[in-house]
N, C-alpha and C positions, 0 to 999 in steps of 0.2 A: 504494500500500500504506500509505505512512503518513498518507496522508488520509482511510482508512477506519481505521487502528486510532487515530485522534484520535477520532473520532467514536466506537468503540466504546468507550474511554478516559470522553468525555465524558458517555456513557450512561450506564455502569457507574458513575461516580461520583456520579450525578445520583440514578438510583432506588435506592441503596444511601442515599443520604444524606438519603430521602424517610423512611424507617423506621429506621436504625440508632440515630440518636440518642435518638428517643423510645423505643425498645425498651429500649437500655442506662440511661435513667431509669427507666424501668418495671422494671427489675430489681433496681436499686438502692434505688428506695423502697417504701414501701410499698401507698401508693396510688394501682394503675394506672386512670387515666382517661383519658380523650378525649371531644371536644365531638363533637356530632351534624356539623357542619359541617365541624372537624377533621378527619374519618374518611373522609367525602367527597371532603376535598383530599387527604389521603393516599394514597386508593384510586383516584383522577385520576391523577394525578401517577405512582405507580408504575406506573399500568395503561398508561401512555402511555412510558414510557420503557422498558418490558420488552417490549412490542409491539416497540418500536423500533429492541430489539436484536437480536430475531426475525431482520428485514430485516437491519440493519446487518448479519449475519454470517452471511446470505444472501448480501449484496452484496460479501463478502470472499471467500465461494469461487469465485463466480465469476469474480472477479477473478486469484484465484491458479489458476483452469482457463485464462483468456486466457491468462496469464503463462506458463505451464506446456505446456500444447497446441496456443496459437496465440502462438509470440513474434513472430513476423513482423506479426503487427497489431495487437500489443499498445497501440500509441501510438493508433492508431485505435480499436481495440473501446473502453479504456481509459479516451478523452481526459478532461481537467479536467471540459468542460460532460459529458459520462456520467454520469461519478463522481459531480457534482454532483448531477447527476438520480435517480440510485439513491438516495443517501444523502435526497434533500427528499420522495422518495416515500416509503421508508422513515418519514419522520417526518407524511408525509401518510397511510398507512395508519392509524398509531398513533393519532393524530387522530380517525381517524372510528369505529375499532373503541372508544377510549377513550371517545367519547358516548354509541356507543348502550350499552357496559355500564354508564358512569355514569348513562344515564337509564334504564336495567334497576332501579336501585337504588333511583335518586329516586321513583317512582312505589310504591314498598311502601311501607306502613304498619306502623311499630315500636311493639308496648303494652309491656306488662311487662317482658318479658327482654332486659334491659340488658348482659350478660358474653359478649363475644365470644371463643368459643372459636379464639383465634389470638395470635401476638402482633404481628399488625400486621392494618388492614383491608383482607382481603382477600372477594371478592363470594360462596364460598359461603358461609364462614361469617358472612357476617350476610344471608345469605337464609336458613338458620336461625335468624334472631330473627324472621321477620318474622310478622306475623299474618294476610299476608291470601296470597292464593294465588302459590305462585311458578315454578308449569309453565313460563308464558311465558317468566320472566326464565331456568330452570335453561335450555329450550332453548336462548335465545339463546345464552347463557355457553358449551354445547359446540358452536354452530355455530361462533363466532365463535373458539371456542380452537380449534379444528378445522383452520380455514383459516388461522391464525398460527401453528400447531405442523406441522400436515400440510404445505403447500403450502412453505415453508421448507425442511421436513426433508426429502422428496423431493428440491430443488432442491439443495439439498446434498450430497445423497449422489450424485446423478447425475452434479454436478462430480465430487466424490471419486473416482468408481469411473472417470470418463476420465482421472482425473490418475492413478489408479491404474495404469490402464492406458496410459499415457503412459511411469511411472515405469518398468514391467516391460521396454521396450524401451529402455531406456538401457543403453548395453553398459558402461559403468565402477560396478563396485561400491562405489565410495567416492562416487559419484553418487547410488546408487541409495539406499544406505543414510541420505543429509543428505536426499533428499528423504521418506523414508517416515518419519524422524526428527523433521521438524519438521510433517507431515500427518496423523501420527497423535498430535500434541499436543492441534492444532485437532480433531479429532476426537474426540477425549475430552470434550473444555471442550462442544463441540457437545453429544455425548451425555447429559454432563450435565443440560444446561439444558435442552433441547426434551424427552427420558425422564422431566427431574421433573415438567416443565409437562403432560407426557401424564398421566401419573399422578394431579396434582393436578385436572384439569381437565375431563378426558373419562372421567370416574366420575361416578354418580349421587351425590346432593348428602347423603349421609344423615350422621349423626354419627360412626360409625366410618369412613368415608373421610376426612373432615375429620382426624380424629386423627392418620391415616396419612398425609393429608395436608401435615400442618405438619413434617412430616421429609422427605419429599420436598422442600418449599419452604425446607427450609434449602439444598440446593443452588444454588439458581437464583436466589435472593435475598443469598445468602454464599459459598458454597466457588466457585463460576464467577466471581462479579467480582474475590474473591481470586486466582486464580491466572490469569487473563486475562493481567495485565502479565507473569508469568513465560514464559507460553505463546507472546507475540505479542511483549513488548519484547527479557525478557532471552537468550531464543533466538535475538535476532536481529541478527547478526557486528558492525550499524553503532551498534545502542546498545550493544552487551558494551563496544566500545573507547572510544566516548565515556565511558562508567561508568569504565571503568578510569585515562582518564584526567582524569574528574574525582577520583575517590580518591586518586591520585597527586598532583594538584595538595594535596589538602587534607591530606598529610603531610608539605608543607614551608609 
Protein backbone atom coordinates (compact mmCIF):
# COMPACT_ATOMS: atom_id res chain seq x y z
CA UNK A 1 0.00 0.00 0.00
CA UNK A 2 2.51 2.55 0.73
CA UNK A 3 4.58 1.68 -2.27
CA UNK A 4 1.70 2.54 -4.56
CA UNK A 5 0.45 5.72 -2.65
CA UNK A 6 4.44 6.92 -3.08
CA UNK A 7 4.03 6.47 -6.44
CA UNK A 8 0.77 8.18 -6.68
CA UNK A 9 2.21 10.84 -4.22
CA UNK A 10 5.06 11.17 -6.94
CA UNK A 11 2.65 11.42 -9.91
CA UNK A 12 0.44 13.87 -8.59
CA UNK A 13 3.32 16.04 -7.64
CA UNK A 14 5.17 15.67 -10.86
CA UNK A 15 2.18 16.62 -13.43
CA UNK A 16 0.62 19.38 -11.03
CA UNK A 17 4.18 20.98 -11.18
CA UNK A 18 4.34 20.55 -15.02
CA UNK A 19 1.58 23.41 -15.28
CA UNK A 20 0.81 25.20 -11.96
CA UNK A 21 3.68 27.39 -11.81
CA UNK A 22 3.42 28.66 -15.22
CA UNK A 23 -0.39 29.14 -14.88
CA UNK A 24 0.12 31.14 -11.55
CA UNK A 25 2.75 33.60 -13.67
CA UNK A 26 0.38 33.80 -16.23
CA UNK A 27 -2.17 35.13 -13.94
CA UNK A 28 -0.09 37.36 -12.37
CA UNK A 29 1.32 39.02 -15.36
CA UNK A 30 0.21 40.22 -17.87
CA UNK A 31 1.62 38.78 -20.73
CA UNK A 32 0.76 35.08 -21.17
CA UNK A 33 3.12 33.21 -23.54
CA UNK A 34 4.74 30.08 -24.32
CA UNK A 35 7.27 28.98 -26.80
CA UNK A 36 6.01 26.50 -29.63
CA UNK A 37 8.45 23.98 -28.03
CA UNK A 38 7.54 24.95 -24.43
CA UNK A 39 3.84 23.67 -25.17
CA UNK A 40 5.03 20.49 -26.49
CA UNK A 41 7.12 19.79 -23.34
CA UNK A 42 4.29 20.64 -21.28
CA UNK A 43 1.63 18.62 -23.01
CA UNK A 44 4.40 15.40 -22.99
CA UNK A 45 5.19 15.63 -19.64
CA UNK A 46 1.44 16.16 -18.40
CA UNK A 47 0.07 13.63 -20.82
CA UNK A 48 2.43 11.14 -19.41
CA UNK A 49 2.02 11.40 -15.83
CA UNK A 50 -1.86 11.70 -16.00
CA UNK A 51 -1.99 8.54 -18.10
CA UNK A 52 0.17 7.26 -15.31
CA UNK A 53 -2.16 7.81 -12.63
CA UNK A 54 -4.95 6.34 -14.63
CA UNK A 55 -2.80 2.87 -13.80
CA UNK A 56 -1.35 3.89 -10.61
CA UNK A 57 -4.92 3.99 -9.16
CA UNK A 58 -6.00 1.05 -11.10
CA UNK A 59 -3.17 -0.67 -9.46
CA UNK A 60 -4.39 0.50 -5.97
CA UNK A 61 -7.73 -1.08 -6.16
CA UNK A 62 -6.68 -3.86 -6.93
CA UNK A 63 -4.44 -4.05 -4.59
CA UNK A 64 -6.98 -3.12 -1.76
CA UNK A 65 -9.43 -6.06 -3.60
CA UNK A 66 -6.38 -8.78 -2.62
CA UNK A 67 -6.14 -7.17 0.71
CA UNK A 68 -9.61 -7.02 1.35
CA UNK A 69 -11.09 -10.44 -0.43
CA UNK A 70 -8.10 -12.47 -0.76
CA UNK A 71 -5.99 -11.95 2.63
CA UNK A 72 -4.61 -15.24 2.62
CA UNK A 73 -2.55 -14.49 -0.56
CA UNK A 74 -2.07 -11.22 -0.14
CA UNK A 75 1.84 -11.76 0.29
CA UNK A 76 1.73 -13.60 -2.92
CA UNK A 77 -0.82 -11.87 -5.32
CA UNK A 78 0.95 -8.74 -3.76
CA UNK A 79 4.71 -9.57 -3.69
CA UNK A 80 7.40 -6.51 -4.18
CA UNK A 81 8.41 -7.90 -7.82
CA UNK A 82 4.14 -7.57 -8.67
CA UNK A 83 3.86 -4.37 -7.32
CA UNK A 84 7.00 -3.48 -9.01
CA UNK A 85 5.42 -4.75 -12.23
CA UNK A 86 2.10 -2.98 -12.06
CA UNK A 87 3.56 0.32 -11.15
CA UNK A 88 6.80 0.05 -14.51
CA UNK A 89 3.74 -0.95 -16.65
CA UNK A 90 1.60 1.69 -15.43
CA UNK A 91 4.42 4.00 -16.57
CA UNK A 92 5.06 1.93 -19.80
CA UNK A 93 1.45 2.59 -20.83
CA UNK A 94 1.96 6.23 -20.33
CA UNK A 95 4.81 6.15 -22.45
CA UNK A 96 3.49 4.85 -25.59
CA UNK A 97 -0.09 6.44 -25.28
CA UNK A 98 2.05 9.92 -24.49
CA UNK A 99 3.91 9.43 -28.21
CA UNK A 100 1.47 8.63 -30.24
CA UNK A 101 -0.73 11.87 -28.93
CA UNK A 102 2.50 13.97 -28.95
CA UNK A 103 3.06 12.83 -32.41
CA UNK A 104 -0.89 13.56 -33.18
CA UNK A 105 0.22 17.04 -32.52
CA UNK A 106 3.64 17.26 -34.14
CA UNK A 107 2.58 16.45 -37.44
CA UNK A 108 -0.35 19.73 -37.77
CA UNK A 109 0.51 22.77 -39.06
CA UNK A 110 -0.16 26.05 -36.94
CA UNK A 111 -0.71 29.66 -39.23
CA UNK A 112 -2.28 32.55 -37.76
CA UNK A 113 -4.20 31.73 -34.43
CA UNK A 114 -1.64 31.86 -31.98
CA UNK A 115 -4.21 32.16 -28.30
CA UNK A 116 -4.96 28.89 -26.96
CA UNK A 117 -8.18 28.70 -25.57
CA UNK A 118 -6.98 26.91 -22.17
CA UNK A 119 -4.76 27.69 -19.43
CA UNK A 120 -2.28 25.12 -19.87
CA UNK A 121 -1.49 22.97 -23.24
CA UNK A 122 -3.75 20.78 -23.49
CA UNK A 123 -4.25 18.48 -27.39
CA UNK A 124 -7.97 19.72 -28.17
CA UNK A 125 -7.49 22.93 -27.69
CA UNK A 126 -4.73 23.42 -29.98
CA UNK A 127 -6.10 21.03 -32.54
CA UNK A 128 -8.32 24.05 -32.76
CA UNK A 129 -5.60 26.22 -33.99
CA UNK A 130 -4.50 24.04 -36.38
CA UNK A 131 -4.93 24.66 -40.19
CA UNK A 132 -4.78 21.74 -41.72
CA UNK A 133 -7.18 18.80 -41.01
CA UNK A 134 -7.49 17.12 -37.69
CA UNK A 135 -10.14 13.94 -38.06
CA UNK A 136 -7.19 11.67 -37.64
CA UNK A 137 -5.58 13.22 -34.64
CA UNK A 138 -9.52 14.09 -32.97
CA UNK A 139 -9.97 10.05 -33.59
CA UNK A 140 -6.88 9.07 -32.09
CA UNK A 141 -7.21 11.41 -28.94
CA UNK A 142 -10.85 9.47 -28.08
CA UNK A 143 -9.59 6.07 -28.96
CA UNK A 144 -6.66 6.46 -26.86
CA UNK A 145 -8.69 8.53 -23.93
CA UNK A 146 -11.15 5.65 -24.35
CA UNK A 147 -8.98 2.89 -23.33
CA UNK A 148 -7.17 5.16 -20.28
CA UNK A 149 -10.48 6.23 -18.94
CA UNK A 150 -12.70 3.18 -19.84
CA UNK A 151 -10.55 0.09 -19.28
CA UNK A 152 -9.34 1.72 -15.76
CA UNK A 153 -12.67 2.68 -14.77
CA UNK A 154 -14.27 -0.68 -15.28
CA UNK A 155 -11.34 -2.24 -13.44
CA UNK A 156 -12.07 -0.22 -10.61
CA UNK A 157 -15.34 -0.49 -10.15
CA UNK A 158 -15.33 -4.20 -10.48
CA UNK A 159 -12.61 -4.29 -7.59
CA UNK A 160 -15.01 -1.96 -5.76
CA UNK A 161 -18.21 -3.70 -6.14
CA UNK A 162 -16.28 -7.25 -4.72
CA UNK A 163 -15.00 -5.22 -1.97
CA UNK A 164 -18.33 -4.15 -1.67
CA UNK A 165 -19.60 -7.09 -1.48
CA UNK A 166 -16.97 -8.58 0.71
CA UNK A 167 -17.62 -5.46 3.16
CA UNK A 168 -21.66 -6.48 3.33
CA UNK A 169 -20.63 -9.99 4.83
CA UNK A 170 -18.79 -8.63 7.63
CA UNK A 171 -20.91 -9.31 10.74
CA UNK A 172 -19.33 -6.29 13.02
CA UNK A 173 -20.77 -2.97 12.28
CA UNK A 174 -17.92 -0.89 13.45
CA UNK A 175 -16.07 -3.05 10.67
CA UNK A 176 -18.40 -2.52 8.22
CA UNK A 177 -18.72 1.19 8.63
CA UNK A 178 -14.19 1.92 8.74
CA UNK A 179 -14.20 -0.20 5.64
CA UNK A 180 -17.03 1.73 3.57
CA UNK A 181 -15.55 4.92 5.27
CA UNK A 182 -12.22 4.92 3.85
CA UNK A 183 -13.62 3.10 0.16
CA UNK A 184 -15.93 5.59 -0.49
CA UNK A 185 -13.03 8.35 -0.01
CA UNK A 186 -11.17 6.55 -2.85
CA UNK A 187 -14.02 6.54 -4.62
CA UNK A 188 -14.94 9.83 -4.81
CA UNK A 189 -11.20 11.00 -5.64
CA UNK A 190 -11.73 8.10 -8.58
CA UNK A 191 -14.91 9.70 -9.73
CA UNK A 192 -13.59 12.76 -9.85
CA UNK A 193 -10.69 12.29 -12.01
CA UNK A 194 -11.68 9.51 -14.67
CA UNK A 195 -15.97 11.62 -14.99
CA UNK A 196 -13.64 14.88 -15.69
CA UNK A 197 -11.26 13.05 -18.15
CA UNK A 198 -14.62 11.54 -19.74
CA UNK A 199 -16.18 14.69 -20.02
CA UNK A 200 -13.02 16.57 -21.35
CA UNK A 201 -12.08 13.90 -23.64
CA UNK A 202 -14.66 11.79 -25.33
CA UNK A 203 -16.79 14.96 -26.66
CA UNK A 204 -16.33 16.19 -30.16
CA UNK A 205 -13.42 18.60 -30.25
CA UNK A 206 -15.69 21.80 -31.02
CA UNK A 207 -15.31 25.38 -29.14
CA UNK A 208 -18.06 25.03 -26.66
CA UNK A 209 -16.96 21.62 -25.21
CA UNK A 210 -13.45 23.14 -24.94
CA UNK A 211 -15.00 25.98 -22.64
CA UNK A 212 -16.84 23.31 -20.65
CA UNK A 213 -14.00 21.63 -20.84
CA UNK A 214 -11.57 23.72 -18.94
CA UNK A 215 -13.95 23.30 -15.79
CA UNK A 216 -14.07 19.89 -15.99
CA UNK A 217 -10.19 19.89 -16.13
CA UNK A 218 -9.86 21.98 -13.20
CA UNK A 219 -10.72 18.71 -11.21
CA UNK A 220 -8.38 16.36 -12.52
CA UNK A 221 -5.55 18.66 -12.80
CA UNK A 222 -6.36 20.47 -9.19
CA UNK A 223 -9.14 19.54 -6.65
CA UNK A 224 -7.96 15.23 -7.03
CA UNK A 225 -4.17 15.99 -6.52
CA UNK A 226 -5.31 18.22 -3.77
CA UNK A 227 -7.16 16.03 -1.70
CA UNK A 228 -5.37 12.62 -2.71
CA UNK A 229 -2.96 13.12 0.49
CA UNK A 230 -6.16 13.73 2.77
CA UNK A 231 -7.81 10.65 1.08
CA UNK A 232 -4.97 8.05 1.17
CA UNK A 233 -2.22 9.67 3.90
CA UNK A 234 -4.27 11.42 6.44
CA UNK A 235 -7.00 8.69 6.61
CA UNK A 236 -4.73 6.47 7.34
CA UNK A 237 -4.32 5.20 11.57
CA UNK A 238 -0.09 4.98 10.74
CA UNK A 239 0.60 8.45 9.24
CA UNK A 240 -2.44 10.24 11.70
CA UNK A 241 0.07 9.03 14.78
CA UNK A 242 3.34 9.66 13.02
CA UNK A 243 1.64 13.44 12.33
CA UNK A 244 0.63 13.72 15.66
CA UNK A 245 3.78 12.82 16.92
CA UNK A 246 5.67 14.96 14.96
CA UNK A 247 3.46 18.00 16.20
CA UNK A 248 4.11 17.04 19.55
CA UNK A 249 7.70 17.00 19.12
CA UNK A 250 7.79 20.55 17.49
CA UNK A 251 5.86 22.07 20.66
CA UNK A 252 8.68 21.45 22.98
Amino acid sequence: MYFFLFNLSFVDFCYSSVFTPKMLTDFLSKKNVISYMGCMTQFYFFCFFVVSECYVLTSMAYDRYVAICRPLLYNIAMSPAVCSRLVLGSYLMAFFDTMTLTGCLLRLTFCDANTINHYFCDILPLLQLSCTGTYVSELVVFIVGGINIIFPSLTISVSYGLILSSILRISSREGRSKAFSTCSSHVVAVFLFFGSGAFMYLKPSSARSVDEGKISSVFYTNVVPMINPFIYSLRNKDVKIALRKTLERRKF
